[in-house]
MIDREN-755521 format. One record per residue (C-alpha): residue number from 0; residue in three letters; x, y, z. Coordinates in steps of 0.001 Angstrom, whole numbers. Last residue first. Layout:
# residues N
R resi resn      xx      yy      zz
R  NUM  ALA       X       Y       Z
...
//
This chain:
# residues 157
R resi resn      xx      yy      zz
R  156  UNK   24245   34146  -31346
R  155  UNK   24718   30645  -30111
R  154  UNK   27640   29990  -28415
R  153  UNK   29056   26598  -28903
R  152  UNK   28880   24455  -25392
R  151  UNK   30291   23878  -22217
R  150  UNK   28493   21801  -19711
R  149  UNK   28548   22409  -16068
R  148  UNK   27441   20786  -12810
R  147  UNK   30890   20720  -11019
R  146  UNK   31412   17403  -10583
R  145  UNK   29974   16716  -14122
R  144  UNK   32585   19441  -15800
R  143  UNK   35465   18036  -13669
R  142  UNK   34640   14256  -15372
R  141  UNK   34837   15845  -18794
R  140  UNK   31948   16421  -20642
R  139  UNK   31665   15917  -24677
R  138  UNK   27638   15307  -24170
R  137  UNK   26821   11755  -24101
R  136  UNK   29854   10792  -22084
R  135  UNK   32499    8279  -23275
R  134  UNK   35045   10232  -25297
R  133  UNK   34795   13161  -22176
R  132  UNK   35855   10263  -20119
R  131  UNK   39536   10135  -21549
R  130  UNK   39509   13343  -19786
R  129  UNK   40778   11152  -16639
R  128  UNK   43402    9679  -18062
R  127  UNK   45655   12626  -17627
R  126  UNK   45825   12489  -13659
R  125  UNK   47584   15671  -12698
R  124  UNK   45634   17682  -15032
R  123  UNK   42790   16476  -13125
R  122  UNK   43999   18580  -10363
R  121  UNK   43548   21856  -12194
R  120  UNK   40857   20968  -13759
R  119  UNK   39448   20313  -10462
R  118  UNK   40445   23850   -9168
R  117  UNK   39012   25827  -12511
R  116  UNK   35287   23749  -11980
R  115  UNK   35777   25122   -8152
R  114  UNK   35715   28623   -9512
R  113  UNK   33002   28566  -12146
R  112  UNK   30749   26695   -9408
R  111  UNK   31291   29331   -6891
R  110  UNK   31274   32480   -9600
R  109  UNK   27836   31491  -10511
R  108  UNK   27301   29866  -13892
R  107  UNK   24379   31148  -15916
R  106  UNK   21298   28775  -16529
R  105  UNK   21175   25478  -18639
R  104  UNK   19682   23441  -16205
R  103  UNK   23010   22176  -16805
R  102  UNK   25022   24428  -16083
R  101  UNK   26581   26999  -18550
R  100  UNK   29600   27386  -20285
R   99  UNK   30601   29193  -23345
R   98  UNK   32455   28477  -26536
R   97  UNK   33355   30437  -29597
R   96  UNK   36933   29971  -30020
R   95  UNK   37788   32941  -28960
R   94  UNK   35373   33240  -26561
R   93  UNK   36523   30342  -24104
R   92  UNK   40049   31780  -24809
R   91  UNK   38591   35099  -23225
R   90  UNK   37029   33271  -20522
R   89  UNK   33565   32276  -21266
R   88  UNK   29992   33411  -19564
R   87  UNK   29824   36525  -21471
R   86  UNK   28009   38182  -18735
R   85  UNK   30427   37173  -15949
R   84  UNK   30454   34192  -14151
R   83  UNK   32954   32178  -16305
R   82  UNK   35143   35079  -16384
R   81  UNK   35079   36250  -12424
R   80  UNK   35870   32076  -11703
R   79  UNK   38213   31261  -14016
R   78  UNK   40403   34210  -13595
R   77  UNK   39840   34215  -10072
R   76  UNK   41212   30707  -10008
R   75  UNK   44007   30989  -12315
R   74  UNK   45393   34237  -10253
R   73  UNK   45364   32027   -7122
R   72  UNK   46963   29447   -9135
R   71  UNK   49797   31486  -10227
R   70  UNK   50153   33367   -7143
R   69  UNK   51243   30377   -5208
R   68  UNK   55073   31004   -5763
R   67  UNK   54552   35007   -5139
R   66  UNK   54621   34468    -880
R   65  UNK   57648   34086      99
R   64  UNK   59428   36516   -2672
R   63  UNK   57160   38995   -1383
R   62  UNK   60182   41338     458
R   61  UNK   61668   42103   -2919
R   60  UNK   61798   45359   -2549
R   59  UNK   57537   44945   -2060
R   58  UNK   56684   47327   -4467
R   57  UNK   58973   46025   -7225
R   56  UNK   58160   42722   -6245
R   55  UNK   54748   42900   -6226
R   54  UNK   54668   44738   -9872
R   53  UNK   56964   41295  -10940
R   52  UNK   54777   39140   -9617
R   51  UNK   51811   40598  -10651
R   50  UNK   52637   40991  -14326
R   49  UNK   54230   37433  -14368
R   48  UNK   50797   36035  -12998
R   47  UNK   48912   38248  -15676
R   46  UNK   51213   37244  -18446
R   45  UNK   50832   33360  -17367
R   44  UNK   47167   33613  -16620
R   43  UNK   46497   34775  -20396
R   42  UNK   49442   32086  -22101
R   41  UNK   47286   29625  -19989
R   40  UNK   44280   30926  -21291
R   39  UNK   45095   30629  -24900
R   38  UNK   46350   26713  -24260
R   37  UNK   42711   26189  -22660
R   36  UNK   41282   27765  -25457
R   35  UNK   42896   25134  -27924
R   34  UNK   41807   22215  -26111
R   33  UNK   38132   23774  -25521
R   32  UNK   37951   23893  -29465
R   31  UNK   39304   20373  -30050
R   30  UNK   36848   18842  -27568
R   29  UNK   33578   21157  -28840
R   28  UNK   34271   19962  -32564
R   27  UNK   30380   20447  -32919
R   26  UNK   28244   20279  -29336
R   25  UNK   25540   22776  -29439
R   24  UNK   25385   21884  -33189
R   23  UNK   23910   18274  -32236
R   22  UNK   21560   19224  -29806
R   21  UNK   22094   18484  -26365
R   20  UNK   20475   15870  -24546
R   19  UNK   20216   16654  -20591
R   18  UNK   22297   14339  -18360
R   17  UNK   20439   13375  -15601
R   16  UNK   23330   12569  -12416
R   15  UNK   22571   16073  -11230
R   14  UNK   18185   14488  -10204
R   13  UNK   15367   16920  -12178
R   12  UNK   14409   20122  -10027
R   11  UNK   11027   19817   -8584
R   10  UNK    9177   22723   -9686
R    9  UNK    5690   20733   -9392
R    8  UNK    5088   18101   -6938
R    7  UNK    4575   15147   -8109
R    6  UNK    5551   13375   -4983
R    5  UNK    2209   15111   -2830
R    4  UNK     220   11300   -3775
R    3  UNK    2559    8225   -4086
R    2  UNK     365    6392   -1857
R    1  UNK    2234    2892   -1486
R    0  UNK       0       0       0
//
């Protein structure tokens, strides 16, 4: 005797592990493009680290040598994170190549999500057979993408 009465209620969200079906042109050469916006970003966070290492060192007299060797991951996180979350929801490699992210309810990434999607990149890098899953899943996402709730896509204009 199950009464399944007051389950269907309405604005439910729909369970993470769901993956929505994306068309086909949301999705075109989406691997290659996010491979080559990734290596424009790095070049990005690399000036922008270098800027404000050397501009803290010059008003520091050198005094911030202790503390400048995490700067370029700090930098790579609010890079990540303020880009992501911003109105054109891409970095600038992101929108280069004509990508933007989302989640996947399909709404605007908050800085939060955009953030901790950049910090387990970052340590997936360190275990390279883990985008091998992006070949597997329905949509071109990488394991960090569905930990983080995110899909990236073309943009549409």
């Amino acid at each position: 005797m199950s009464d399944l009465r007051g389950l269907e209620r309405p604005g439910l969200r729909e369970p993470v592990f769901v993956e929505p079906q994306l068309p086909a042109v949301a999705l075109a050469s989406v691997r290659t493009r996010r491979i080559v916006a990734l290596g424009l970003d790095l070049i990005l966070v690399s000036i922008l680290s270098f800027s404000l290492w050397l501009a803290l060192l010059f008003l520091t007299f050198g005094l911030s040598l202790l503390i400048l060797p995490p700067l370029f991951p700090a930098v790579a996180f609010f890079y990540n994170g303020l880009t992501i979350s911003g109105y054109r929801m891409a970095t600038p490699g992101m929108r280069a190549m004509d990508l933007e992210m989302r989640l996947t309810s399909g709404a605007r990434v908050p800085f939060l999500n955009a953030a901790v999607h950049a910090v387990l990149f970052y340590v997936s890098t360190m275990f390279p057979p883990v985008f091998l899953v992006s070949l597997v899943s329905a949509n071109k996402r990488c394991l960090h993408d569905m930990l983080a709730g995110v899909v990236v896509i073309r943009r549409f204009l």
